[in-house]
Structure formats: structure tokens, C-alpha cells
N, CA, C and O atoms as a printed pandas DataFrame, in Angstrom:
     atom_number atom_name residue_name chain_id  residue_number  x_coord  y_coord  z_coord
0              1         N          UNK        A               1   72.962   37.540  236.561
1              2        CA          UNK        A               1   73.364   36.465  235.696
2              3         C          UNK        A               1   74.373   35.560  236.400
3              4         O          UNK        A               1   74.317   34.334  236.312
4              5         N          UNK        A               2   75.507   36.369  237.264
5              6        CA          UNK        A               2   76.398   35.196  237.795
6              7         C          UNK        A               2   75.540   34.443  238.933
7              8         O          UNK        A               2   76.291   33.534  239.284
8              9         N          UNK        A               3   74.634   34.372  239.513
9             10        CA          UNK        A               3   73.687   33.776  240.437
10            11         C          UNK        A               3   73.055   32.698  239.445
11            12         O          UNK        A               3   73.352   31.507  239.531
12            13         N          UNK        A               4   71.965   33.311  238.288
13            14        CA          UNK        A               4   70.838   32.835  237.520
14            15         C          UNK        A               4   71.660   31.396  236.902
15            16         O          UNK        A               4   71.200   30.320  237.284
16            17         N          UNK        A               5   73.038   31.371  235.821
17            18        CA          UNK        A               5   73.459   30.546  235.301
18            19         C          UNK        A               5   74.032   29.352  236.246
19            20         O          UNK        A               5   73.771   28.154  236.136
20            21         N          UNK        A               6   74.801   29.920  237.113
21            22        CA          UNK        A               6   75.196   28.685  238.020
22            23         C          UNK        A               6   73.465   27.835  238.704
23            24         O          UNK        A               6   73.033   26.696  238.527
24            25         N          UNK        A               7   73.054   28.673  239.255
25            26        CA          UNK        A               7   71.708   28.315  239.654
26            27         C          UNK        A               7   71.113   26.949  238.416
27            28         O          UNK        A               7   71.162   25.719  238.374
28            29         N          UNK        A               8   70.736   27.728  237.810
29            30        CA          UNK        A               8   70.186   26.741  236.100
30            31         C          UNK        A               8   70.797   25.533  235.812
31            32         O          UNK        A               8   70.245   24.628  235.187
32            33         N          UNK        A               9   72.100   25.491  236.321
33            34        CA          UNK        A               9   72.947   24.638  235.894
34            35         C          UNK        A               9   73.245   23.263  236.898
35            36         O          UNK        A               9   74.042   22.334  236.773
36            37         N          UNK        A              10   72.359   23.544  237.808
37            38        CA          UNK        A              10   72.738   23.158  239.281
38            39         C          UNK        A              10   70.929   22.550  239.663
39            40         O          UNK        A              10   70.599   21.953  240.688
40            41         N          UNK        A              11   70.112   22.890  238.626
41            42        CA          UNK        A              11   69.006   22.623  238.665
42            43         C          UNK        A              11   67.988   23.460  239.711
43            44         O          UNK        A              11   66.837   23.204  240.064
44            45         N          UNK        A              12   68.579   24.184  239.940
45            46        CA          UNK        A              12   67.366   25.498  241.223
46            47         C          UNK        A              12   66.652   25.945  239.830
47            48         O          UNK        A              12   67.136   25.762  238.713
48            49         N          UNK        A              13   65.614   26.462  240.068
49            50        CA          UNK        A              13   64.182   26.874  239.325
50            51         C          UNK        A              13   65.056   28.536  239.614
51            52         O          UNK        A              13   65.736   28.827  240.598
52            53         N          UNK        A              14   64.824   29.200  238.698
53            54        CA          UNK        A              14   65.490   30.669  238.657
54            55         C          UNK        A              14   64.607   31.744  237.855
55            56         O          UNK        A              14   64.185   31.726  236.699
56            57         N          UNK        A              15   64.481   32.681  238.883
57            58        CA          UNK        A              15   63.558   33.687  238.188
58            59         C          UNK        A              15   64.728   34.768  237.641
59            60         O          UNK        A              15   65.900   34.540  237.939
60            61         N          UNK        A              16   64.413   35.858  236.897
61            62        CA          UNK        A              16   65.251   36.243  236.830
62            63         C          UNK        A              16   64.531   38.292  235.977
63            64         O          UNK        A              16   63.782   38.501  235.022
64            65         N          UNK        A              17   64.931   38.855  236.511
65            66        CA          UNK        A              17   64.341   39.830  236.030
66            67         C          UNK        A              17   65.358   41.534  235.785
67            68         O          UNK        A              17   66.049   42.167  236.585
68            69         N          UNK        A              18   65.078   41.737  234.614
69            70        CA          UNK        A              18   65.956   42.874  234.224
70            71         C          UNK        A              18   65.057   44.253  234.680
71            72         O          UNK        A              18   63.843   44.289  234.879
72            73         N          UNK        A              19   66.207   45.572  234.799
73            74        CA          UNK        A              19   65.528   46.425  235.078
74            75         C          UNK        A              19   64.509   46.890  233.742
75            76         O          UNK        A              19   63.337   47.162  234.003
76            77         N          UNK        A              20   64.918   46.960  232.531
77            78        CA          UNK        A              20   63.819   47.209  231.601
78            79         C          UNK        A              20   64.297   46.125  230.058
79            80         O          UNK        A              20   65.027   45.133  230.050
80            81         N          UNK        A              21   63.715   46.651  229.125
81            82        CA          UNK        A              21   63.800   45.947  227.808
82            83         C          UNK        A              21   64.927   45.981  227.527
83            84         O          UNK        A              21   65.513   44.905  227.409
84            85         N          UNK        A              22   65.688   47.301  227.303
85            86        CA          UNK        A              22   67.144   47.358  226.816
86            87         C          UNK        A              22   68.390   47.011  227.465
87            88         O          UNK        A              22   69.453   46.918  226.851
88            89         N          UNK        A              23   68.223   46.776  229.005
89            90        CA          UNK        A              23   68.903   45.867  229.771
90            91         C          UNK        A              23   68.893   43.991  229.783
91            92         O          UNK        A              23   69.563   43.214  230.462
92            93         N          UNK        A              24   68.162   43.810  229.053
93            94        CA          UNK        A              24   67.863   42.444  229.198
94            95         C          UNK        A              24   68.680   41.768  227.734
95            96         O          UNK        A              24   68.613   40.598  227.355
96            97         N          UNK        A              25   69.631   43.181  226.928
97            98        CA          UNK        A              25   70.802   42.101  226.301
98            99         C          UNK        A              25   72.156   42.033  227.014
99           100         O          UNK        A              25   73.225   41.685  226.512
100          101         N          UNK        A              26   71.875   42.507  228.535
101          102        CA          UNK        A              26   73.183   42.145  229.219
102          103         C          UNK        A              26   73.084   40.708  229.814
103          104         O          UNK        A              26   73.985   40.304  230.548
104          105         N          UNK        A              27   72.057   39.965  229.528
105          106        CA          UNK        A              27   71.675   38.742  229.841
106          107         C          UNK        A              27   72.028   37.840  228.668
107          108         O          UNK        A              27   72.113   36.627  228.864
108          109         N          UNK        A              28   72.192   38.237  227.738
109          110        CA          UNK        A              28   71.918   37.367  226.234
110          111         C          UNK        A              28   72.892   36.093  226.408
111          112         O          UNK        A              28   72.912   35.552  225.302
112          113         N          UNK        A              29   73.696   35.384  227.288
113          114        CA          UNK        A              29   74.441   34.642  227.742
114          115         C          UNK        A              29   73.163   33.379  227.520
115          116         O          UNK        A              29   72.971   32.515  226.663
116          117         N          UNK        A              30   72.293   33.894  229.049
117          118        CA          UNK        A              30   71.184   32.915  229.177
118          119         C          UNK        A              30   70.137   33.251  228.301
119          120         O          UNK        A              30   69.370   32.384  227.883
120          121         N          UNK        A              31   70.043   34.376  228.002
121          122        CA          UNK        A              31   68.334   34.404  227.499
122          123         C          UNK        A              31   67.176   33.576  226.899
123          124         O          UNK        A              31   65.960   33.728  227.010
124          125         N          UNK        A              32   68.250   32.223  225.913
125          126        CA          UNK        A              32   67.534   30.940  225.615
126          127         C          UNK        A              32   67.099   29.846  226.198
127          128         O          UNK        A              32   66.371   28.929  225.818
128          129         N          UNK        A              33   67.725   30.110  227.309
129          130        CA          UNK        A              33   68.090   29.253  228.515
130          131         C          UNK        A              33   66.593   29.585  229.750
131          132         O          UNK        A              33   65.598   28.871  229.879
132          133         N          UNK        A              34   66.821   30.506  230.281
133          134        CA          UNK        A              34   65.548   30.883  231.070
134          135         C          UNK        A              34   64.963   31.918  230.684
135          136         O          UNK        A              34   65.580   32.662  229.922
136          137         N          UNK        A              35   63.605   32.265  231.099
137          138        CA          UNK        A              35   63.264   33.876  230.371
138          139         C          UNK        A              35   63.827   34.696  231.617
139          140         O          UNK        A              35   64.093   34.499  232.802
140          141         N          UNK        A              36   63.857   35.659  230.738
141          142        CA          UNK        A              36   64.310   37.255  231.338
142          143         C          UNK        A              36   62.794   37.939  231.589
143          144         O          UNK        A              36   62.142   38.318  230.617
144          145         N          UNK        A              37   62.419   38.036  232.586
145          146        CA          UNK        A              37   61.580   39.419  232.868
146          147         C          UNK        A              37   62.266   41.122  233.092
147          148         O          UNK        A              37   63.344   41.588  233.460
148          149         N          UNK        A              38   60.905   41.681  232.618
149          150        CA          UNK        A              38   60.840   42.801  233.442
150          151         C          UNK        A              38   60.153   43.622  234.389
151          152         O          UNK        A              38   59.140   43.210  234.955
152          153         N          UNK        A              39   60.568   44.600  234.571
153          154        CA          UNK        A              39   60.006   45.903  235.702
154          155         C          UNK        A              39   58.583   45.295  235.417
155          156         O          UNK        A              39   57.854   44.714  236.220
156          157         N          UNK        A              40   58.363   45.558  234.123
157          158        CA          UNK        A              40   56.371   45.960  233.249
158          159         C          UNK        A              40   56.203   44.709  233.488
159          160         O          UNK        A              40   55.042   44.444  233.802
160          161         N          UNK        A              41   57.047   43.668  233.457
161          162        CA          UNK        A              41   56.633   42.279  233.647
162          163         C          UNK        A              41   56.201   42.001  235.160
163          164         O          UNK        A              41   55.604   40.964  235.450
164          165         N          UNK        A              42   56.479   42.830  235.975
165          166        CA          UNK        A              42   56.505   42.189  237.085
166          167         C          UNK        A              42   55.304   42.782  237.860
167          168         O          UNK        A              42   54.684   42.162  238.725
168          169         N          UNK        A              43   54.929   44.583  237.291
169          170        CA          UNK        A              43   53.941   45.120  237.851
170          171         C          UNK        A              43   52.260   44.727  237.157
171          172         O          UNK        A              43   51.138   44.852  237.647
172          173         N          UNK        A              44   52.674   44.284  235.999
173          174        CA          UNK        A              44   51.863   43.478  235.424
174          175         C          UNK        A              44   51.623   42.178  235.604
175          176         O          UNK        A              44   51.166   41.649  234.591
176          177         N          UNK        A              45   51.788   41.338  236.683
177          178        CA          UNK        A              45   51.619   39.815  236.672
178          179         C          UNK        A              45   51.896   39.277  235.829
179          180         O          UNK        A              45   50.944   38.567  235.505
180          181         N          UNK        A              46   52.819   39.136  235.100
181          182        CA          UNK        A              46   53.068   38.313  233.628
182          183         C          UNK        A              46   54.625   37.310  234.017
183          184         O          UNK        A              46   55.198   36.548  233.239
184          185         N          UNK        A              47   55.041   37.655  235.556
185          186        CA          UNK        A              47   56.128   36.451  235.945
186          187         C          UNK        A              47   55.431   35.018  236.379
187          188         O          UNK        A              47   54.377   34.866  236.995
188          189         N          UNK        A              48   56.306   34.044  235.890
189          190        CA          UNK        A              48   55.886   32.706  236.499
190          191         C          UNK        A              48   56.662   32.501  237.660
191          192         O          UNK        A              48   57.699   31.840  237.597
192          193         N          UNK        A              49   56.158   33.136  238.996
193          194        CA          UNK        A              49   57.243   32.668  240.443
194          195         C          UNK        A              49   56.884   30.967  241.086
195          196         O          UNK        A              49   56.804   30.595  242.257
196          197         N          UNK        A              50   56.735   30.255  239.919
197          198        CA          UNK        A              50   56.519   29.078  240.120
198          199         C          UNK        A              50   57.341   27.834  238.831
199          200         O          UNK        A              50   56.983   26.780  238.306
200          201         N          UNK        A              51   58.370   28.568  238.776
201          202        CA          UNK        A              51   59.514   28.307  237.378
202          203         C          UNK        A              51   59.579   25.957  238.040
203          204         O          UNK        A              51   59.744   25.302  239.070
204          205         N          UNK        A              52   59.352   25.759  236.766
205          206        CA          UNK        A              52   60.420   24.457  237.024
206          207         C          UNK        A              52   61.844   24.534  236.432
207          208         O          UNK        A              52   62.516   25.296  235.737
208          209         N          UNK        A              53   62.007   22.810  237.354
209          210        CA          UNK        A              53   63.682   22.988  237.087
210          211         C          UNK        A              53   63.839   22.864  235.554
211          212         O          UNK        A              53   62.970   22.162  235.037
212          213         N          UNK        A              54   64.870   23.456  234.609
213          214        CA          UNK        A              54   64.846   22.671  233.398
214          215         C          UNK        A              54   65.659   21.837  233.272
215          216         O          UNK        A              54   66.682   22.255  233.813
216          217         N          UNK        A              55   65.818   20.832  232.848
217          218        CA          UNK        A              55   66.537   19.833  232.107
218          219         C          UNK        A              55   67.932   20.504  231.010
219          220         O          UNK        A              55   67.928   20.086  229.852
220          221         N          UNK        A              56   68.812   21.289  231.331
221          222        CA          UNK        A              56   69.832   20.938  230.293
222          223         C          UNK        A              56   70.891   20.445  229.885
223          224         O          UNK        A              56   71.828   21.003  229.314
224          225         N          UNK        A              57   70.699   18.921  230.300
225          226        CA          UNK        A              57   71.940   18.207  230.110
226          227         C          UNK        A              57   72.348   17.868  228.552
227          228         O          UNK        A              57   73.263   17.148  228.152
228          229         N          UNK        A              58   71.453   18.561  227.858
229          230        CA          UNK        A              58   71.893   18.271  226.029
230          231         C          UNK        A              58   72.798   19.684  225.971
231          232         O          UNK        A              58   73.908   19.768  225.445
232          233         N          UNK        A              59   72.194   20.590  226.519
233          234        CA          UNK        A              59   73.372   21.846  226.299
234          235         C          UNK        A              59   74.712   21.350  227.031
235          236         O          UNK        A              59   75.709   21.173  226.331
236          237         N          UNK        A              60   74.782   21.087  228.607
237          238        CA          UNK        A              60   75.839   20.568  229.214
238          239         C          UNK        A              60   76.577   20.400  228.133
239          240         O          UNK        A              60   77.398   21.196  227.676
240          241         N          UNK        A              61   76.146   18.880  227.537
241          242        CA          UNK        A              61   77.006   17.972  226.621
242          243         C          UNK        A              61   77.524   18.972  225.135
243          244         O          UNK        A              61   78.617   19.229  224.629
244          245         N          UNK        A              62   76.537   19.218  224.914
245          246        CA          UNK        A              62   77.311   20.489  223.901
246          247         C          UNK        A              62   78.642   21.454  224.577
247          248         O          UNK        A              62   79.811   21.261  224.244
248          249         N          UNK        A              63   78.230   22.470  225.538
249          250        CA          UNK        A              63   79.528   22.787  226.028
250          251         C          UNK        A              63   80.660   22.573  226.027
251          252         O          UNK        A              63   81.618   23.326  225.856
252          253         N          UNK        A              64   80.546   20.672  226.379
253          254        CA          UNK        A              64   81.342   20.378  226.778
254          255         C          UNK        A              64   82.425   19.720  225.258
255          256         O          UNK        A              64   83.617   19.743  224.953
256          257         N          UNK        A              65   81.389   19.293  224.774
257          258        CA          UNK        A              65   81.730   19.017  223.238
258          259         C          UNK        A              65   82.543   20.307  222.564
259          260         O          UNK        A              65   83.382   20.193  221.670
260          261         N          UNK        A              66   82.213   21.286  223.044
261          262        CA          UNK        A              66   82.556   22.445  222.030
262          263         C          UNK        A              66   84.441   22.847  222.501
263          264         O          UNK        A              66   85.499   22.961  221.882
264          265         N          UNK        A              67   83.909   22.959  224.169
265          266        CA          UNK        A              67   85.706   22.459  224.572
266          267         C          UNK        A              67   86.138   21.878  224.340
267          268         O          UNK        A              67   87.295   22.293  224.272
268          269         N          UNK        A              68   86.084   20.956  224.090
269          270        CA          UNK        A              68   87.140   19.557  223.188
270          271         C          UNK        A              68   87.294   20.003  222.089
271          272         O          UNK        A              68   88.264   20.760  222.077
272          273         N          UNK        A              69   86.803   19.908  221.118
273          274        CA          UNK        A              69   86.964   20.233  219.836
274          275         C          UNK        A              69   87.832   21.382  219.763
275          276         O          UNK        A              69   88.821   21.422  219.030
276          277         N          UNK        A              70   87.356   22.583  220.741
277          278        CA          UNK        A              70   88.489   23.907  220.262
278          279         C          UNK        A              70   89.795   23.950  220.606
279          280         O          UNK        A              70   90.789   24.418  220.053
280          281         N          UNK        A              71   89.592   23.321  221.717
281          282        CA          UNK        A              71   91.161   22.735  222.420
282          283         C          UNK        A              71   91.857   21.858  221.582
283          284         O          UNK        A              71   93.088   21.872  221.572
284          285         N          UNK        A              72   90.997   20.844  220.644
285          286        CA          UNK        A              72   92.219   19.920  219.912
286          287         C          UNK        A              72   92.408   20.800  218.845
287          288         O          UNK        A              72   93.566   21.207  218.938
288          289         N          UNK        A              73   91.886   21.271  217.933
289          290        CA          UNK        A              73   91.475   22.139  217.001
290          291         C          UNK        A              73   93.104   23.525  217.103
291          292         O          UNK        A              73   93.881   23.781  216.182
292          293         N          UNK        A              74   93.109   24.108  218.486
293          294        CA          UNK        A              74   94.315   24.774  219.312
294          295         C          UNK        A              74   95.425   24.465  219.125
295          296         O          UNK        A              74   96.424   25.137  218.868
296          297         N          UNK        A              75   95.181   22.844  219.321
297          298        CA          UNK        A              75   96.950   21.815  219.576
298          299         C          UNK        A              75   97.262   22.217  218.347
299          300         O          UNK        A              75   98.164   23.044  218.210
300          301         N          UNK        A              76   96.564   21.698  217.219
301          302        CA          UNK        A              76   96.890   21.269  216.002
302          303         C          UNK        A              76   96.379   20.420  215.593
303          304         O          UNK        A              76   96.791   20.025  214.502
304          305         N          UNK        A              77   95.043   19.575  216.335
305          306        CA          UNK        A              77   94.853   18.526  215.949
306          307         C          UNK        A              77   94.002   18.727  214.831
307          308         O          UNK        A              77   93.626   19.866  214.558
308          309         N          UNK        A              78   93.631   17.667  214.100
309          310        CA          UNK        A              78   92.462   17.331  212.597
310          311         C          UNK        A              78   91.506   17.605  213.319
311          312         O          UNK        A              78   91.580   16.650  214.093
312          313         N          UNK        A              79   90.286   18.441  213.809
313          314        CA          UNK        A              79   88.644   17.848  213.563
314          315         C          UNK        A              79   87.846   17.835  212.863
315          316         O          UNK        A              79   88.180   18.276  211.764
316          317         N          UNK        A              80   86.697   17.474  212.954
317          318        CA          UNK        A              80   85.583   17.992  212.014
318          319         C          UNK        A              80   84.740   19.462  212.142
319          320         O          UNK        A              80   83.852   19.779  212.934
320          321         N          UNK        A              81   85.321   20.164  211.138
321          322        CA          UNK        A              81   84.866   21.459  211.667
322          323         C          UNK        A              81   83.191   21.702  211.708
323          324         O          UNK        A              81   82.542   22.324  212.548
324          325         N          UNK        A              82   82.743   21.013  210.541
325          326        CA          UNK        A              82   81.566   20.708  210.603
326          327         C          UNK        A              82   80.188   20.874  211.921
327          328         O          UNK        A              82   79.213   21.594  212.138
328          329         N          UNK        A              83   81.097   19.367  212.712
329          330        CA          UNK        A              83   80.640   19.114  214.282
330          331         C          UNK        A              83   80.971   20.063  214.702
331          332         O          UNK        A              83   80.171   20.322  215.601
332          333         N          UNK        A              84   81.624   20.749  214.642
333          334        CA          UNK        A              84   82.095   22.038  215.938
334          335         C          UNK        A              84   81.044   22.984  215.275
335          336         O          UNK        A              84   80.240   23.408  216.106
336          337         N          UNK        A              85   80.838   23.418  214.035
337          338        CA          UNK        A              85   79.728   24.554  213.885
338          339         C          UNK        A              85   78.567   24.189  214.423
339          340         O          UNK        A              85   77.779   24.849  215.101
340          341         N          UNK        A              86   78.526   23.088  214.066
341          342        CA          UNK        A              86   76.834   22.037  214.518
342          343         C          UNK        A              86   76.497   22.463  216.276
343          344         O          UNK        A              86   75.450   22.714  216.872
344          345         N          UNK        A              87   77.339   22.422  216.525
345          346        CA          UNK        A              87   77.653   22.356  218.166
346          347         C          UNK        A              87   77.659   23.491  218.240
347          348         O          UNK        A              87   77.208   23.473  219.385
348          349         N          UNK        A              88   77.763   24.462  218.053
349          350        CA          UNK        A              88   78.172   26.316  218.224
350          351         C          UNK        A              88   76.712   27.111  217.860
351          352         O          UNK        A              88   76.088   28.124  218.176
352          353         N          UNK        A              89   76.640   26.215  217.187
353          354        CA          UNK        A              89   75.018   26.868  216.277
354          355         C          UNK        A              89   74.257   26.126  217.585
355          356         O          UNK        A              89   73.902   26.911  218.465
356          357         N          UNK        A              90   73.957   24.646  217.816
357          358        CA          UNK        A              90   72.881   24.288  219.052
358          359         C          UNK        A              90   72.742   24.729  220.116
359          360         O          UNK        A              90   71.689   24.710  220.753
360          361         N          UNK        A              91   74.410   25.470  220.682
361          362        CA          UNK        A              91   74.475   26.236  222.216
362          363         C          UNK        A              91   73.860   28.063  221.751
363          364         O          UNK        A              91   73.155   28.726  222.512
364          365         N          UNK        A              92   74.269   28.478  220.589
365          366        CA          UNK        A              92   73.699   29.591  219.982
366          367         C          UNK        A              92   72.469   29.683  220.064
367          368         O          UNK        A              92   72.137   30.391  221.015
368          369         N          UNK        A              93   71.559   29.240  219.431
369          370        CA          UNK        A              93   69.827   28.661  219.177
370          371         C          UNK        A              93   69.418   27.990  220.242
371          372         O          UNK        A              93   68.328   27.437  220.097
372          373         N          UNK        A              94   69.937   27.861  221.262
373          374        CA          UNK        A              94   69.450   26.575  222.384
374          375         C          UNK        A              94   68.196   27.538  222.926
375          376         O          UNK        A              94   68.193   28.768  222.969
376          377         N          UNK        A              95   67.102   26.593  223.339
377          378        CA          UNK        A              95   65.966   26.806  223.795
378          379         C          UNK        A              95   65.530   26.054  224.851
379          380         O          UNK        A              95   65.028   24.991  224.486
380          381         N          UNK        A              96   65.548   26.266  226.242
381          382        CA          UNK        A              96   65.079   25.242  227.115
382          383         C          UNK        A              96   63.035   25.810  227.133
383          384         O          UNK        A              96   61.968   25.212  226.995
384          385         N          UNK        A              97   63.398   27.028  227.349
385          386        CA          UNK        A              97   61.801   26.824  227.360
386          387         C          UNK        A              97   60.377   27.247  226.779
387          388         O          UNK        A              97   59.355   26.700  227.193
């Protein structure tokens, strides 16, 4: 994962594969983000080693949205808590592919 996310983020095409099913919620960071394979995935032909790059500059901007908000939110400032769930829930649910 510390390879796969910077990778993703940086636009490299990233494969990424867990040792089995129940290892693949030590990934749950990315898991919406790129797929997770496995072992069975891999002895079975069922990987795509031909990944494109994805596009996530709408998550970026969420991220980055979500730091602001918690940081003013921190100071003391007023926000809209609203936008900040909105934003927490889209990086939560995010789906690139």
C-alpha cells in the first residue's frame, strides 16, 4: 500500500495484490481506489497486468477540501458541517474503477 497509493496518485498504472481474501482489509485505505487482487486471482488469470492510469483529481480535491475544513473547524472557525460530511462520505464511497 505505501508503494500502490503514492504510485495512484502520481498517475503510474498499479497492480496490486494481497496474499488472500482476509488480508485485503489491510488495504481498505485504497480499495475504492484500485482493485486489490489475489493469490486465486492471480493463479487464475483474473488480473488485469494492463491497468490504466486513473484519473483522481476529484478525490485529490476532496482531500484536500476535507483538510481545510477540519483545520478551520480545529481553530474555531464557523463551517458548514454539512460540506465536510458531503466530502467525508465522497472520499469514503469513492470509486475510480
Amino acid at each position: 500500500m505505501h508503494c500502490a497509493a503514492p504510485c495512484t496518485a502520481m498517475g503510474i498504472p498499479v497492480i496490486l495484490i494481497a496474499k488472500n481474501q482476509e488480508n485485503i482489509n489491510r488495504f481498505s485505505a485504497i480499495k475504492g481506489i484500485i482493485p486489490i487482487y489475489t493469490y486465486d486471482d492471480l493463479k487464475n488469470n483474473r488480473i488485469n497486468f494492463n491497468p490504466k492510469s486513473l484519473n483522481i483529481e476529484d478525490l485529490k480535491q476532496y482531500m484536500l477540501q476535507n483538510l481545510k475544513l477540519s483545520t478551520l473547524k480545529e481553530m474555531g472557525e464557523k463551517i458548514d458541517e454539512n460540506e465536510l460530511m458531503q466530502i467525508r462520505h465522497n472520499i469514503q464511497y469513492y470509486k475510480a474503477y
